[in-house]
C-alpha positions, 0 to 999 in steps of 0.5 A, a space after each residue: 197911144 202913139 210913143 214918141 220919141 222921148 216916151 220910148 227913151 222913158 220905156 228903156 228906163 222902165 221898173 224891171 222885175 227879176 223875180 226879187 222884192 216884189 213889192 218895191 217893183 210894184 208901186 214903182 211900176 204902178 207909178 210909171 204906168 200911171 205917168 205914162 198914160 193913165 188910160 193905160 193903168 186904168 185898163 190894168 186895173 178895170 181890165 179892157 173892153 176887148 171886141 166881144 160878139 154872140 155866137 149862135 148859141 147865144 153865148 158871147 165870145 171874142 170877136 174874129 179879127 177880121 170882122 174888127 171895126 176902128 174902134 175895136 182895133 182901138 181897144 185891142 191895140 190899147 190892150 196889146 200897148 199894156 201887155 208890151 210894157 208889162 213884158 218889157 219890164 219881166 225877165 223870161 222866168 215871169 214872162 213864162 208866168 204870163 205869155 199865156 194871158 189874154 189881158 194885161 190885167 190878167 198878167 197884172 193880176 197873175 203876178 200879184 196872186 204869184 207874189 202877194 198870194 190869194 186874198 185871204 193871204 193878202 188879208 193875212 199880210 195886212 192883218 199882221 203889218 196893220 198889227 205891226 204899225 199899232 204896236 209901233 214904238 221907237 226903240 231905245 237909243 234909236 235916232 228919228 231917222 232910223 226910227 221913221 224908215 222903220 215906220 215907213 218901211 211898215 207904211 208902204 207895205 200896207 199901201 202896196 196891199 191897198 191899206 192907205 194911212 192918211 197923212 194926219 193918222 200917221 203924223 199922230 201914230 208918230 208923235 204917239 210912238 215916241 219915249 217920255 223925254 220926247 213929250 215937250 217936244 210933243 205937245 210944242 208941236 201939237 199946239 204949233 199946229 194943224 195935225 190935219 194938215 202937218 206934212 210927214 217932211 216937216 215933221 220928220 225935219 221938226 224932230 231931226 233938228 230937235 234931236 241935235 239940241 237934245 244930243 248936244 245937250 247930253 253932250 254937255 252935261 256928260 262933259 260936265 259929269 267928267 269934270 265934276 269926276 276929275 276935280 272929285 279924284 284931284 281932290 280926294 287925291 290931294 286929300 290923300 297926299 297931305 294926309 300921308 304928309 301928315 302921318 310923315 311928319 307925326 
């Protein structure tokens, strides 16, 4: 892969990793990388096919340099392209992790045991969110939207674990999670559409707009609470003045 000059701005403007939220550093590495070129993120994930050659005890080792041909040249400077972006998106403390690693998946993979754990851990981790999103609810007094950031928040962790929701899987957790005063809304949509097929943004959008009608609506009917308590108090006022009026008079 030859960077021209425009994909050498890009490598300027790459994810960079402090050491702090992993997790976030990862999915939008995965994704530079995956635009960059995806040959690229295929040897990170696959690992690279680096020249290889059998010793004289039949054992197979790294080929010597200068016995490369063109192809192995091409696989070590594809290799060596990955490992260049990897470093140029660490400070010197992960650099220090990973400078000893002969592949890029090897650093990919080092930085994610580092931060994710083992397997066993990550199955761990994925066990407790997996957990968290069954048990998902929308709280009460909570608006849609801080309620859906909860849930993507929940989301995206398990899919940076590699434990991916379909679209529809998480349009009905959301619909399912909402309070009793959301059911006509819920049934509306579920006749209105396509629940295989129902985008998350339109969703979200469905909701949003019918919480103002239901906030309004509360809004309305609290002011008209107030002015049944004020005409109530004007009149047991009222009631009290001409009482005393007639006690005056007596």
């Amino acid at each position: 892969m030859n960077l021209n000059v425009s994909e050498s701005k890009n490598i300027s403007k790459l994810p960079f990793f402090d050491g702090n939220n992993y997790s976030h550093w990862k999915a939008k590495m995965t994704i530079f990388i995956q635009y960059l070129d995806y040959n690229l993120w295929d040897l990170i994930v696959d690992g690279p096919d680096l020249p290889t050659t059998i010793n004289e005890n039949g054992e197979k080792v790294p080929k010597p340099r200068t016995r490369y041909n063109d192809e192995d040249r091409k696989k070590v400077k594809l290799n060596a392209e990955a490992k260049h972006i990897i470093i140029c998106a660490i400070n010197s403390n992960e650099f220090n992790r990973v400078s000893s690693c002969v592949s890029a998946k090897e650093m990919w993979d080092r930085l994610e045991v580092t931060y994710e754990g083992t397997n066993q851990v990550k199955e761990a981790k994925i066990n407790m969110l997996v957990h968290e999103y069954e048990m998902f609810t929308m709280h009460d007094n909570e608006d849609i939207k801080t309620m859906f950031t909860r849930f993507t928040n929940i989301t995206n962790a398990l899919q940076v674990l590699d434990k991916v929701y379909t679209n529809s899987e998480m349009v009905r957790k959301i619909l399912r999670c909402l309070p009793r005063i959301w059911m006509p809304k819920v049934t509306a949509i579920e006749e209105a559409n396509d629940l295989n097929n129902l985008p998350m943004e339109d969703l979200l959008g469905s909701l949003m707009t019918d919480e103002l009608s239901i906030l309004k609506r509360d809004d309305e009917e609290e002011t008209e609470r107030k002015k049944k308590k004020v005409i109530a108090l004007t009149s047991t006022t009222n009631e009290e003045t001409d009482n005393e009026s007639d006690r005056e008079l007596s």
